[in-house]
N, C-alpha and C positions, 0 to 999 in steps of 0.2 A: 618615566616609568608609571606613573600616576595614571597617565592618558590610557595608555596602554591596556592599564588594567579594565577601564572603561568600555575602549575600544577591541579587543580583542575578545571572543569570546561570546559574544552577544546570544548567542543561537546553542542549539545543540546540534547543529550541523556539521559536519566535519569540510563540507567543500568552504562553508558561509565561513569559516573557522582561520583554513590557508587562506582566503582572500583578503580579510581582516586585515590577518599578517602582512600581508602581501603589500596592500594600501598605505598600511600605519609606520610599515620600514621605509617605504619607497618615500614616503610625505616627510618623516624625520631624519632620516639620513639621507634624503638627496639622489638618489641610488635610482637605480632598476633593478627591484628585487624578485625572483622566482621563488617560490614551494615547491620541493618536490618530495613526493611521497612514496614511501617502501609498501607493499603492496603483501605480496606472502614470500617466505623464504623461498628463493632462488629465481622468484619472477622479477621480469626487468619494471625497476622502478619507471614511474611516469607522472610527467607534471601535472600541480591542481591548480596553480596559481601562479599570475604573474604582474606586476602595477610596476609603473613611470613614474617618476619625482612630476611634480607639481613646475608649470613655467616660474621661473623670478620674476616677482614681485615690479612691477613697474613697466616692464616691455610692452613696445604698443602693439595692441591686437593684429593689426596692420602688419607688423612685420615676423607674427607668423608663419613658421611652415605650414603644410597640413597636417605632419607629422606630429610637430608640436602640438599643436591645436588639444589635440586628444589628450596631452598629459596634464592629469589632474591630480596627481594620489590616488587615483582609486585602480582599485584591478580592473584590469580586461578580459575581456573575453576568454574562459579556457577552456577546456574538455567539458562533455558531461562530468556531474557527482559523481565520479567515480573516484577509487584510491588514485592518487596518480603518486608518480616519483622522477627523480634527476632523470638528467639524459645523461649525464658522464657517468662513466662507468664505477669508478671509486669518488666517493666525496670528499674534497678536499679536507684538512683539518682545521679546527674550527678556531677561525680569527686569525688566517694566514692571508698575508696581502701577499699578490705575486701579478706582475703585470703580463708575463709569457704565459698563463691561462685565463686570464680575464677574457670573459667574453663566451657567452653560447651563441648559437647561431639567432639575430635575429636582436643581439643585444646589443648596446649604442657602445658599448668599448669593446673593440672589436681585438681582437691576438694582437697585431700590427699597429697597432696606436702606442704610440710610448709613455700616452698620459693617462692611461687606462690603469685601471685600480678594482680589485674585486677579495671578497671576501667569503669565506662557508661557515656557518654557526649549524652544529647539527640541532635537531628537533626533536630534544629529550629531556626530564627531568631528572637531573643529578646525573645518578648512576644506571638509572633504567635502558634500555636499549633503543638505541634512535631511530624514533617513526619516520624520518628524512631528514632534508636539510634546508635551510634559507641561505639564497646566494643572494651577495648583493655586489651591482657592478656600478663604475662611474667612472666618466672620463675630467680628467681637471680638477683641480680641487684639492690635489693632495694625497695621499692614504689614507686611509680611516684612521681614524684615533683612537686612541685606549677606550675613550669615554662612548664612543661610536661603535665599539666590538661589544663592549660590555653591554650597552642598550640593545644590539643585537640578538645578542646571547638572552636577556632577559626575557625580549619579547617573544624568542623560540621556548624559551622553557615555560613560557605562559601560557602560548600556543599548543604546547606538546601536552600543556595536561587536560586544556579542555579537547583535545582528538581525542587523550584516555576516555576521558568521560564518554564522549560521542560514540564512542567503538564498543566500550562495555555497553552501553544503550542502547545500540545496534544490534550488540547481540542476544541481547534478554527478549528484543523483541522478535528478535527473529524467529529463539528457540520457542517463546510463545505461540507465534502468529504457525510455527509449524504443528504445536499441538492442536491448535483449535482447527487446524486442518484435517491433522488425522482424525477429528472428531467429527465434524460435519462433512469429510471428503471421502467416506469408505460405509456406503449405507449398505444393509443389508442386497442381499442378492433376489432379483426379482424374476420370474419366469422369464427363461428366454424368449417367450412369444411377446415381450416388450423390451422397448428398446428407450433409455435410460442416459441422460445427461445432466449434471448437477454443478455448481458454481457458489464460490463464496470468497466472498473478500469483506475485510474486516473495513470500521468505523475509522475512517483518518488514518494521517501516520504513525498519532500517539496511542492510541488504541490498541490492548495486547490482547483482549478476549471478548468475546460476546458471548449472546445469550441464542442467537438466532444457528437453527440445527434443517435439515431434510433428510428424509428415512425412505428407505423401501423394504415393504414386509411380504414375503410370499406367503401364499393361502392357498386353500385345496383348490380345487378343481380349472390349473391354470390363472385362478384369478392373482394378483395383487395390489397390496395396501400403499398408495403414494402418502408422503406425511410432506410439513412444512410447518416448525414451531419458530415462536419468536418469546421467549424468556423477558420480560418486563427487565429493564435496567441492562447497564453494561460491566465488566468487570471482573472478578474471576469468581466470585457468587454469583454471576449470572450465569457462568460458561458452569459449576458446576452443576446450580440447579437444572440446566439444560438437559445434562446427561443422566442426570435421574430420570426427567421426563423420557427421554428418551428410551432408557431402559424398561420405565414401567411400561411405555406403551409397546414395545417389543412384546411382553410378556402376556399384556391385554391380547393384541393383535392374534397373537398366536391361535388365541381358543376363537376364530372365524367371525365374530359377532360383527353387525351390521356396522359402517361407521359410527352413525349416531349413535349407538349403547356402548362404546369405543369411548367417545367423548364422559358421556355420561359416568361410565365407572372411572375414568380417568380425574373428572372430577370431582370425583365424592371423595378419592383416595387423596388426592391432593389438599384435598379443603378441611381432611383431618389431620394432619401436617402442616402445622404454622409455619413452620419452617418455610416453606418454599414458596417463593415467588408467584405470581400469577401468570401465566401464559396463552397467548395466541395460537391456536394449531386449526390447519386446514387436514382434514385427511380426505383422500378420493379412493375409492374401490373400483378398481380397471376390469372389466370382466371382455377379453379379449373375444370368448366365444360366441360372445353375446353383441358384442359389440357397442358394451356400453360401460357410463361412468357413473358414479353412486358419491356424490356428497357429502359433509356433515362440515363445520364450520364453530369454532368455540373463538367468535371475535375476531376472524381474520378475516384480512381483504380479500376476496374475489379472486379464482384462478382465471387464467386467460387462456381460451383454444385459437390454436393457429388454424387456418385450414390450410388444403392444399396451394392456392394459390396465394398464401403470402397473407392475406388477410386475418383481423385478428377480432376476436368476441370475449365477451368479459360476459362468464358465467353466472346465471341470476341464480341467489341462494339464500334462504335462510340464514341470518348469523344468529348462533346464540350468545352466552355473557362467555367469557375466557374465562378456562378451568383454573380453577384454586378458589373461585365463589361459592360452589356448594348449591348453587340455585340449580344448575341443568337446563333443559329448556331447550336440548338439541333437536333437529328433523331433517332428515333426510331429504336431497333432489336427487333425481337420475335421466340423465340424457344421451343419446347417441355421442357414438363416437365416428365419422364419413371416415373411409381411406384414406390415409394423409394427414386427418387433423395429429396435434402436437399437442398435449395439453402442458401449460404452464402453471405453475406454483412457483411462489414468491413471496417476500418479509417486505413489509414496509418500507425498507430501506431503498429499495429497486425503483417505486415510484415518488413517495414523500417529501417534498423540498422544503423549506425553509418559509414561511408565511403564504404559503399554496394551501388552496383549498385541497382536500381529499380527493374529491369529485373531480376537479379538475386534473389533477395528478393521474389519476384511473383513464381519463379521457386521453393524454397525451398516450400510455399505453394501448389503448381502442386503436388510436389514431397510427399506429405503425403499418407498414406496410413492408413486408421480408421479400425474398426473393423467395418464387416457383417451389415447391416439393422441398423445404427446408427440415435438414433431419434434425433431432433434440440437439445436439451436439451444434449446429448451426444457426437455432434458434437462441440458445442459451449465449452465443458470443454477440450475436445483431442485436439484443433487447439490452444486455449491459453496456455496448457501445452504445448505439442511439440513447439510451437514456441517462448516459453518464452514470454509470453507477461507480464507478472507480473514485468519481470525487463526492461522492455520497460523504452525507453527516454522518448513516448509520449504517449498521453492519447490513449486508447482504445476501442471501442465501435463496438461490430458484434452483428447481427442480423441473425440467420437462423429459417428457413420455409420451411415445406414439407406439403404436400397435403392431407390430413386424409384418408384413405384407408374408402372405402364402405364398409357399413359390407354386406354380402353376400345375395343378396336376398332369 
């Protein structure tokens, strides 16, 4: 019971959790033990785990099956992480030996063996409702003993409470990782004469909020405001200084003013509130009839334009200091926009790795090559694949925009 407590549980993974199990029964009771796990009420359960007893001690390698070979204690191979559960349709009762059920398909005691021996310990603490059950089968050897039920039974109820843990932790982050969704995944509404695609995924799997946001703000005459902020730090004072940002510069936005005096008031407001964080924002000004883009930059990396044919260009731009310094210092670029270009916006987290130069990180983005006439929507999937942004350190957040082609007079 010692070991167990050791042994079981290591992780806060719920599959890493049944395998545990799975290994630590199979290795002390001798067994071939399965996991299987209750999923939602009235779904059919499905298996997460299953592990072999360990060869005895002494046999020569030599006279090995290949069968054999592989049993070590540890589990094998099973489903993706997902819930899984029994294959029988009711689970036996817990610490019943019965040799006419012993055995699932696949298991060394098979129905028809008369020296076959199997057990079910449900997977629950005390009186709580059982997440599944641990089956354990063996041919030879006996029945299980008092002392062999009861260590079974323990290591399921040790098992059952770190799944608790795991499942409540699953779902704190879930309902998290949904809000900071609704937050950076519903930006303002942009003139229909641009066409608009946006992506965000958070920093790891422990990760419940960030700081990193993208906006679209309409303005008069056809034109609109692309945004892409990155909140300094991670956490839920980073996610909610976010949405203040976010809000003030809605409100800025609004009254037309050039990007760079955008920045500018953004930052004076900010820098008289200690309160808040410091912040990276790129904003672009799309003037569709014009056929051009308008810059302003407070500390942020460089957007990228796709063109037509796949290739990519890293926009040359003034940075100034990120708002909440109070210094300002912002200036405008503005450059065409060809038919077809894409333009991208992005957080640091999209190119930034781990003891990588900047420079060189921006180059491996240069360095892409997409397929033909790629719309925002197509470019925003090719840029997070290619550059692994899914197993990024830090949060995520791009935004691209092209220019809606006229339909032909």
């Amino acid at each position: 019971m010692e070991r167990a407590v050791g042994e079981i549980g290591t992780t806060l993974d719920g599959t890493t959790t049944c395998r545990e199990l799975a290994a630590f029964t199979a290795r002390h009771l001798r067994a071939t033990a399965t996991v299987d796990l209750l999923t939602e009420p009235g779904a059919p359960p499905r298996r997460a785990a299953r592990a072999t007893p360990p060869e005895p001690t002494g046999r020569p390698e030599s006279a090995r099956s290949p069968e054999s070979a592989e049993l070590s204690g540890r589990p094998e191979p099973s489903e993706p992480p997902e819930p899984a559960g029994p294959k029988e349709s009711e689970p036996e009762p817990a610490g019943r030996t019965d040799r006419s059920v012993a055995g699932s398909a696949g298991d060394p005691a098979a129905p028809d063996d008369p020296d076959a021996h199997r057990i079910s310990v449900p997977l629950a603490v005390h009186d709580e409702e059982p997440l599944g059950t641990v089956t354990l089968s063996r041919t030879g050897g006996g029945p299980f003993s008092a002392d062999e039920v009861a260590l079974a039974r323990y290591a399921a109820r040790l098992a059952a409470r770190h799944l608790g843990h795991a499942r409540r932790l699953a779902a704190a982050e879930d309902a998290a990782l949904h809000l900071q969704r609704a937050l950076v995944a519903e930006p303002g509404r942009p003139h229909p004469n641009l066409e608009i695609a946006g992506g965000y995924l958070p920093a790891g799997p422990r990760a419940l909020v960030g700081g990193d946001w993208f906006e679209t703000v309409r303005l008069h005459f056809g034109r609109s405001l692309l945004v892409v902020g990155d909140v300094m730090g991670h956490g839920l004072d980073a996610a909610v200084d976010m949405n203040a940002y976010r809000t003030a510069l809605r409100e800025v936005a609004a009254t037309d003013l050039p990007p760079h005096r955008v920045l500018r008031h953004l930052d004076s407001v900010v820098a008289e509130d200690g309160a808040r964080r410091p912040a990276t924002v790129l904003l672009v000004r799309v003037d569709p009839a014009r056929g051009t883009a308008t810059f302003a930059s407070a500390g942020h990396l460089p957007p990228a334009v796709f063109g037509a044919d796949g290739s990519a260009d890293l926009v040359d731009l003034p940075v100034g200091p990120p708002l909440g310094t109070g210094v300002g210092g912002y200036e405008p670029t503005t450059r065409p926009l060809r038919p077809g270009d894409t333009l991208l916006l992005f957080t640091d987290g999209l190119v930034e790795r781990r003891g990588e130069d900047i420079d060189h990180s921006l180059a491996r983005l240069a360095a892409l090559r997409l397929p033909p006439d790629c719309g925002p929507d197509q470019v925003v999937d090719q840029v997070l694949h290619r550059l692994g942004a899914h197993g990024a350190e830090d949060d995520v957040a791009v935004l691209a925009a092209r220019i809606r082609a006229r339909p032909p007079q």
